[in-house]
C-alpha positions in Angstrom: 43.7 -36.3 19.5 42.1 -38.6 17.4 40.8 -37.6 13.9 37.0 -38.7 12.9 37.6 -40.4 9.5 36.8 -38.7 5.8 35.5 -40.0 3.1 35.0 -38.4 -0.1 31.4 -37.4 -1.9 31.0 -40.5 -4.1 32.1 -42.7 -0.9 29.5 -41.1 1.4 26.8 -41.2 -1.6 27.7 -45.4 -2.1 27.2 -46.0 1.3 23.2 -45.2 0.6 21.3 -47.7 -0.4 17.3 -47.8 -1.6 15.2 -48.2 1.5 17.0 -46.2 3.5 16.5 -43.6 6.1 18.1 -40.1 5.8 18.7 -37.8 9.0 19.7 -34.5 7.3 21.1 -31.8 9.5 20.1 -28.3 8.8 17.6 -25.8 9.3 16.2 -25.1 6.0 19.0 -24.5 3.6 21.7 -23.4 6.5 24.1 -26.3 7.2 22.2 -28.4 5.2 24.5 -31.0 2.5 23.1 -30.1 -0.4 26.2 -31.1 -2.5 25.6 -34.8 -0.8 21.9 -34.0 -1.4 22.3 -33.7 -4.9 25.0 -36.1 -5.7 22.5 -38.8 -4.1 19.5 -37.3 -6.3 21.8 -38.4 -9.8 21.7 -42.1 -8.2 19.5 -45.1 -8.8 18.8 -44.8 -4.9 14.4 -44.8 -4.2 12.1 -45.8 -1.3 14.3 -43.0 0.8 12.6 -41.8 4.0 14.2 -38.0 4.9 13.6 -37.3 8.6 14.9 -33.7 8.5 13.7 -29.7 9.8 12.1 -29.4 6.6 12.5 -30.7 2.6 14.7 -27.8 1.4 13.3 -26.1 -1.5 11.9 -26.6 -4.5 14.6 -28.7 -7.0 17.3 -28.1 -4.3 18.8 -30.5 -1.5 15.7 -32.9 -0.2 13.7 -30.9 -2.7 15.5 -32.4 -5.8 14.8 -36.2 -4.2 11.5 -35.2 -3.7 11.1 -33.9 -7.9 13.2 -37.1 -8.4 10.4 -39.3 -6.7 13.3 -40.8 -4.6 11.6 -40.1 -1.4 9.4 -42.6 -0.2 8.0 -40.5 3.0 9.3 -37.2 4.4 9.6 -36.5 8.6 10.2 -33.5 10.2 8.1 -29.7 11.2 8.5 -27.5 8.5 7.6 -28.3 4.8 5.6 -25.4 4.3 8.2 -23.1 2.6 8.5 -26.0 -0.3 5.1 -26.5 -2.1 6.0 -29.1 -4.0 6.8 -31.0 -0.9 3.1 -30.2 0.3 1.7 -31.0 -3.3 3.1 -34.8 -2.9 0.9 -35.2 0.1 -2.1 -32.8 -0.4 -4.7 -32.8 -2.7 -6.6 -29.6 -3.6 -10.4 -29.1 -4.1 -11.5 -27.4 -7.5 -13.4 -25.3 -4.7 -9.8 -24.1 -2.7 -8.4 -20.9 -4.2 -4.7 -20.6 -5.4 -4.6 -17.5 -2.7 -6.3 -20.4 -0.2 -3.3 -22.8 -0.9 -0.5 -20.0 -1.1 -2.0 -19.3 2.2 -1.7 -22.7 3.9 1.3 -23.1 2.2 2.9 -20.2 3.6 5.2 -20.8 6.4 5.0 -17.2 7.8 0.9 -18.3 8.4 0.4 -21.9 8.4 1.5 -22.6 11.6 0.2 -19.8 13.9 -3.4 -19.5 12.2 -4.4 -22.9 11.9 -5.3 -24.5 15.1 -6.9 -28.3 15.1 -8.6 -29.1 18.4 -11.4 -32.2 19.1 -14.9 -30.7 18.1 -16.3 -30.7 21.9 -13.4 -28.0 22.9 -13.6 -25.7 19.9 -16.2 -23.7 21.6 -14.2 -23.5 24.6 -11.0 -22.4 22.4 -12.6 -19.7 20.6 -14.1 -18.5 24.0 -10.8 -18.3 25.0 -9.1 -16.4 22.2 -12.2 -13.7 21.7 -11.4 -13.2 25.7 -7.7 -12.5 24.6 -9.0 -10.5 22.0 -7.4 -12.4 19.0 -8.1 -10.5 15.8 -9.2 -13.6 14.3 -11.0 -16.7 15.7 -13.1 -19.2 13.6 -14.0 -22.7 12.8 -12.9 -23.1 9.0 -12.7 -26.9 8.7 -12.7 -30.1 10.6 -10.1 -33.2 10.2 -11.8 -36.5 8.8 -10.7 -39.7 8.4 -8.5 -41.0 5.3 -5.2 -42.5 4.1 -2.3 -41.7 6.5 0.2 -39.6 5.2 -2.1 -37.6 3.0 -4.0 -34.7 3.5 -7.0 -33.5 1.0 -8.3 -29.6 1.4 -11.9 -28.9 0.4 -13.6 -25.6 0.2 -17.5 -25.8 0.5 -19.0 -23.6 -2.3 -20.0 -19.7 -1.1 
């Protein structure tokens, strides 16, 4: 049978250089390195892309590149349960509530109750979901243009 080479933690952490991508294994913080996470985050090592389920949590694995500014941009499904790692690419209106960003922050809500559809089907959509009887079913916002990568949440005045 034929072995896969080891290496040891400093020899995997050389081996990255700035500019390079990461594919981290993992969902969330199960089976994810965070001892190769965070030997990399005490390295010179910036301009990192991290293609991974999500960018751990706050100060740990992907989240302490993230604190360190070592991440240049972050791929994956699932950043919601880190707000810092939504706070690098959102900004917040004076207008949006801390509940309002706790809220669409919130893994347990963001992705099931926000729903972004072209504006000549929304009608049809919320036809649909009052006809299923969804407890819930409104237009809040609508998705404009601006810098990629970025997102920018306003709340019109009540």
């Amino acid at each position: 049978m034929k072995q896969a080479p080891q290496i040891s933690l400093e020899e995997a952490v050389a081996k990255v250089k700035t500019g390079d991508t990461l594919l981290v294994g993992g969902f969330g913080m199960t089976g994810n390195p965070v001892h190769l996470l965070h030997a990399l985050a005490e390295t010179d090592v910036r301009d990192l892309t991290y293609i991974a389920n999500n960018v751990s949590e706050p100060g740990l694995g992907g989240g302490r590149l993230l604190r360190n500014g070592q991440l240049k941009k972050a791929i994956g499904s699932f950043f919601t349960s880190n707000r810092e790692a939504v706070a690098a690419f959102t900004t917040w209106a004076d207008t949006v509530s801390e509940d309002a960003r706790t809220m669409l922050c919130d893994a347990q809500t963001s992705g099931g109750l926000l729903i972004a559809v072209a504006p000549e089907r929304t009608d049809g959509l919320l036809d649909a979901l009052r006809a299923e009887h969804a407890p819930a079913a409104a237009v809040i916002g609508e998705v404009i243009a601006g810098p990629a990568g970025s997102l920018e949440v306003v709340r019109a005045a009540d």
